[in-house]
N, C-alpha and C positions, 0 to 999 in steps of 0.2 A: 078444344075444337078438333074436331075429325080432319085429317090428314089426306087419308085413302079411308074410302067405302065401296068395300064392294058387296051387292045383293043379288042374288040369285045366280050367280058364275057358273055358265057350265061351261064343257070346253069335250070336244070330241078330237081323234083320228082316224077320219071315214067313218065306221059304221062303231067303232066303239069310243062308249062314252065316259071320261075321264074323272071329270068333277059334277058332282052331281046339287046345284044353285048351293054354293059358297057363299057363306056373310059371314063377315070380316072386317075391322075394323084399325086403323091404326092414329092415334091422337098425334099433336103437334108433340115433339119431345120424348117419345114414350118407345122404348124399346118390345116389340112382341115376335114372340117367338112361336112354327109350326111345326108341332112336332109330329111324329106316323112313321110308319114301320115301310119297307120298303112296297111302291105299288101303291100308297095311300092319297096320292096324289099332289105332294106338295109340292113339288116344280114343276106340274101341271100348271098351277095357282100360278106360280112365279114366272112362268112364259106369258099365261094369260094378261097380266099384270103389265108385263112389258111388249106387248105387242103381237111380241110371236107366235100366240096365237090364241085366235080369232076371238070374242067375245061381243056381245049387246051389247051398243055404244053406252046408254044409263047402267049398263049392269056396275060399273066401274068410273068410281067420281074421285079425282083427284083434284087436290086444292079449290074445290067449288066445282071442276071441271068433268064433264065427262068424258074419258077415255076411251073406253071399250072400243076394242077394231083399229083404232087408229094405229098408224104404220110407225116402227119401232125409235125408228130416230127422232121422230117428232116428238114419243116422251120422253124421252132423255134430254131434250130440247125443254121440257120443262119440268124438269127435277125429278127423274125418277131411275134409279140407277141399279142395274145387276153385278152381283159379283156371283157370275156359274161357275154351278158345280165342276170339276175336274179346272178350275180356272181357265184355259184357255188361252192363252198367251201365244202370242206371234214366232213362232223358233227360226224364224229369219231377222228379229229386230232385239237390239239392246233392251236394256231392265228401263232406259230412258226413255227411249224410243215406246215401248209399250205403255208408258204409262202418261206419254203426250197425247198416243191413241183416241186416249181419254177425253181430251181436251176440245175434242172437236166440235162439240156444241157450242163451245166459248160462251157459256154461262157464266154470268161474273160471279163471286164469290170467294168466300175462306182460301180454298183449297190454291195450290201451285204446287210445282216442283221442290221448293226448299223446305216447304210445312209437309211436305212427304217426307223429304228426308229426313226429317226433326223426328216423326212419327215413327217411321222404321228407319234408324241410322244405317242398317247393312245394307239398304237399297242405294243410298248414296255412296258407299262404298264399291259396290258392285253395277254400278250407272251402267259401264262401259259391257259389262260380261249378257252376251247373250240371254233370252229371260228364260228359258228350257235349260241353261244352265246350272241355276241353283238348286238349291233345296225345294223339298217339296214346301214345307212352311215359309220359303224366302219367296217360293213364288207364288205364294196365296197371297205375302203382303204385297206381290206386284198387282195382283187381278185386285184385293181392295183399293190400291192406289190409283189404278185406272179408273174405276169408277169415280174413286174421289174427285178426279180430277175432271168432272163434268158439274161437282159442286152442286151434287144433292137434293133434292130437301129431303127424299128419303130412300136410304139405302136398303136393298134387297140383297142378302146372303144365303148361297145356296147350299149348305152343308160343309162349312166352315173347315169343319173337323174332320173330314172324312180323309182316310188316310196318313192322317199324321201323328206325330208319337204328341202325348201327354202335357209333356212339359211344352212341347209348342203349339199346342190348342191353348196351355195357358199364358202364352206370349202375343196369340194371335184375339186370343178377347179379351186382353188386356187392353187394348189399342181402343177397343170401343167406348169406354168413357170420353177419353180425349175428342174423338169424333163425334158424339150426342154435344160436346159442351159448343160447339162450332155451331147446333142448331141443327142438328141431322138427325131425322128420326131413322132408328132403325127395324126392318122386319127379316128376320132370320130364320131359316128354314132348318131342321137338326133334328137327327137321329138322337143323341146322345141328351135323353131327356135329364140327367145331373147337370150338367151344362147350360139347358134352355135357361133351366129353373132359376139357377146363379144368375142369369144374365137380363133375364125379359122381366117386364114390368105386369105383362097379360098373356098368357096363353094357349093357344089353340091347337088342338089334336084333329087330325084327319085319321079316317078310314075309309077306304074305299071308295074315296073320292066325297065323303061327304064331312059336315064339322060332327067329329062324335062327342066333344068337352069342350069348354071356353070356360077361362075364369082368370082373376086375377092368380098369380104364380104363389101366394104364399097364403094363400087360401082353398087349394086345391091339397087333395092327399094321397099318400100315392095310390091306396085303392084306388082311389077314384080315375087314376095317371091308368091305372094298371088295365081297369075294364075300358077304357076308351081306347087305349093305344091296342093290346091284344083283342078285346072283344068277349074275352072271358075271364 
């Protein structure tokens, strides 16, 4: 069952045009991942998705529904959750604090405070420490916690990996099992096409604002990774 459909997404800022009619799909359960090279459009896609900006009300169907236009609180009010790029975190509020943020649709659901801290234990340790205070990987698992903490149906990750060393890219999608098994689909945006590949269950490449590859992730080769993502 399709999750999120989106048909023909374009998305402008003023006079230029960003994505040129996206189709896009994500099932119940099913992790996909958008991969493109910087400029390709893929947190064009992921603003669009959530509100900020603008799209066809049909162009974008979530859970039967169509979203497109509607104002940003209202989907997150029915399950549809961002974790942006450079996370974003409040540097006047606790690791606590930022991640009740979250809470404010009061969507029932899995997710709370203590299923946080199970999920990433240094968050519970570091409740009280401002959220600008940590790590940069400590405070990517505050920005996934906040979303969590609106209880899903499907999460949107905006460049997970960007910025941070290795070993904690491989801490921070570790966590994503545990999160799929709660019933949370996820759609993840990344540079770092070894990574997508590990992690999505279908794949989609942007360029230039348009889809240049789709396919399932272990059915794709890298030629094929290589002329869609560069173009050559």
């Amino acid at each position: 069952m399709n999750l999120l459909q989106a048909t023909g997404v374009t998305a402008f800022y003023g006079d230029f045009q960003a994505l040129y009619g996206i189709d896009l799909e994500v099932q119940e359960g099913e992790t996909v991942a958008v991969i493109g090279s910087n400029g390709a459009g893929k947190s064009s896609f992921l603003r669009t998705l959530t509100g900020l900006q603008k799209a066809a009300r049909e162009s974008i169907v979530f859970a039967g529904q169509p979203i497109g236009g509607m104002d940003a609180h209202a989907i997150v009010g029915l399950g549809l959750a961002l974790v942006p790029e450079g996370r974003r975190l409040f540097p006047s509020l606790s690791v606590e604090e930022n991640l009740l943020v979250g809470a404010y649709s009061r969507r029932p659901g899995h997710w709370n405070l203590q299923r946080l801290y199970n999920l990433f234990p240094i968050l519970g340790e570091r409740r009280n420490s401002p959220g600008t205070a940590l790590s940069g990987g400590q405070q990517q698992m505050v920005a996934i916690g906040r979303a969590l903490m609106s209880n899903p149906r499907l999460l949107l990750c905006d460049e997970l990996s960007l910025g941070l060393a290795p070993v904690v890219i491989k801490d921070i999608y570790a966590a994503l099992p545990g999160i799929k098994a709660t019933g949370t689909s996820v759609l993840v945006v990344e540079q770092d096409v070894g990574q997508a590949m590990k992690v999505a269950d279908r794949v989609y490449c942007f360029q230039e604002g348009r889809v240049s590859l789709s396919g399932r992730s272990v059915e794709l080769s890298r030629a094929q990774i290589s002329l869609a993502y560069f173009g050559i």
